[in-house]
C-alpha positions as CSV (number, residue, x, y, z in Angstrom):
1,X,-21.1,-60.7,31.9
2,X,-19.3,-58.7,28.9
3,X,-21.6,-55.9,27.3
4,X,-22.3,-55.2,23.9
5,X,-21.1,-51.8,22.4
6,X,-22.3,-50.1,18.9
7,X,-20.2,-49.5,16.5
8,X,-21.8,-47.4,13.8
9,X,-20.7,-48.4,10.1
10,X,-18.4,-46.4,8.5
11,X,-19.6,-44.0,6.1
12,X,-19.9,-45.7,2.1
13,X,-18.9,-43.2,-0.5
14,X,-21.5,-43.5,-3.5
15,X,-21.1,-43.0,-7.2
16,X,-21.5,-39.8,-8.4
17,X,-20.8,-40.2,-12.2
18,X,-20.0,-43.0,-14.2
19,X,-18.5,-42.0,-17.6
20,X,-17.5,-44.6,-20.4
21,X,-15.7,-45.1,-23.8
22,X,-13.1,-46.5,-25.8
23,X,-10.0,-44.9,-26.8
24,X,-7.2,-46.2,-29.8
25,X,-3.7,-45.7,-28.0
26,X,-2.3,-41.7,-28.9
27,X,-6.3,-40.4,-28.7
28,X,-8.1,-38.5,-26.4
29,X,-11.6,-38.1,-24.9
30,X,-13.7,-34.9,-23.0
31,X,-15.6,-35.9,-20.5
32,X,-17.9,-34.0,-18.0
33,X,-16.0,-31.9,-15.5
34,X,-15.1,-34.1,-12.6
35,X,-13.5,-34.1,-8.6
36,X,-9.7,-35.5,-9.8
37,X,-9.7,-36.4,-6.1
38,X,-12.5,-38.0,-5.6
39,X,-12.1,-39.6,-8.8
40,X,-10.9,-43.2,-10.1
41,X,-10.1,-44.5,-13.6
42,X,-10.8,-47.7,-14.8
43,X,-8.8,-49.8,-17.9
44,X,-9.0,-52.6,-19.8
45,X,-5.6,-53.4,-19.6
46,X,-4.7,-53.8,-23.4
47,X,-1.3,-54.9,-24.2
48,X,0.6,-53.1,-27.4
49,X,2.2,-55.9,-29.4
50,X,5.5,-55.2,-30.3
51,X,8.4,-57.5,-31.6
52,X,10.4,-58.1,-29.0
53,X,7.9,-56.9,-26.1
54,X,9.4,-54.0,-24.0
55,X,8.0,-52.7,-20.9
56,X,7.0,-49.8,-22.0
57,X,4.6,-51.3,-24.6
58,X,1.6,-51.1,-22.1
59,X,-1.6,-49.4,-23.0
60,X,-2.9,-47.3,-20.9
61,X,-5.2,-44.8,-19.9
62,X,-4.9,-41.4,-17.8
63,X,-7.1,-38.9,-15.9
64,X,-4.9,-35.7,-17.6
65,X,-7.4,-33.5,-15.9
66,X,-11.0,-33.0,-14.7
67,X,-12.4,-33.1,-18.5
68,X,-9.7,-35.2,-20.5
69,X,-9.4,-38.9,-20.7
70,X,-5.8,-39.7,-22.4
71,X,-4.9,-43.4,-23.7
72,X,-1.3,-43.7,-24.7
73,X,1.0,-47.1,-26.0
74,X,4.8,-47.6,-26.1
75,X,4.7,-48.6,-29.6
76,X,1.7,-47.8,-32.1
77,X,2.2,-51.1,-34.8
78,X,-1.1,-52.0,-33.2
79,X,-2.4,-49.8,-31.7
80,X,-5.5,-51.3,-29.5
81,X,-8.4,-50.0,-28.7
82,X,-8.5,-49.2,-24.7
83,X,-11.7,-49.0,-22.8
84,X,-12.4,-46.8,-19.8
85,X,-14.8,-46.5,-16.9
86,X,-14.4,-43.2,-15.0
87,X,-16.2,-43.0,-11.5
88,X,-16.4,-40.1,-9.7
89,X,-17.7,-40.1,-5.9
90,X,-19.6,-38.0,-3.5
């Protein structure tokens, strides 16, 4: 006979904030203080068109610091409009 042994679940971190917006590439936004390192940011994952593409045409979005949002492109022809989720846990 083999016996059963409990294994308790591991512990599910939950949602503390959950911030939005939308950025045009070269902007910034404040948002409300948060945990950097308990922190994750979210994209849309715009493309910047440029003529030929380069890799460094990306948009993108960064966590500069507990209160700014920054979106950046490699090249600003068209610039797009990036949006974010930020979600900060317990």
């Amino acid at each position: 006979m083999s016996s059963m042994v409990y294994v308790p679940p591991a512990q599910t971190p939950t949602i503390k904030s959950i911030q939005r917006g939308v950025l045009a590439a070269g902007s910034a936004a404040t948002v409300s203080a948060v945990n950097t390192a308990k922190s994750v940011l979210l994209t849309s994952g715009f493309t910047c068109i440029s003529s030929p593409p380069n890799a460094g045409d990306y948009a993108k979005a960064v966590l500069t610091d507990s209160t700014t949002v920054t979106a950046t492109c490699g090249y600003f022809g068209n610039a797009p409009s990036i949006a974010w989720q930020l979600l900060e846990y317990n």
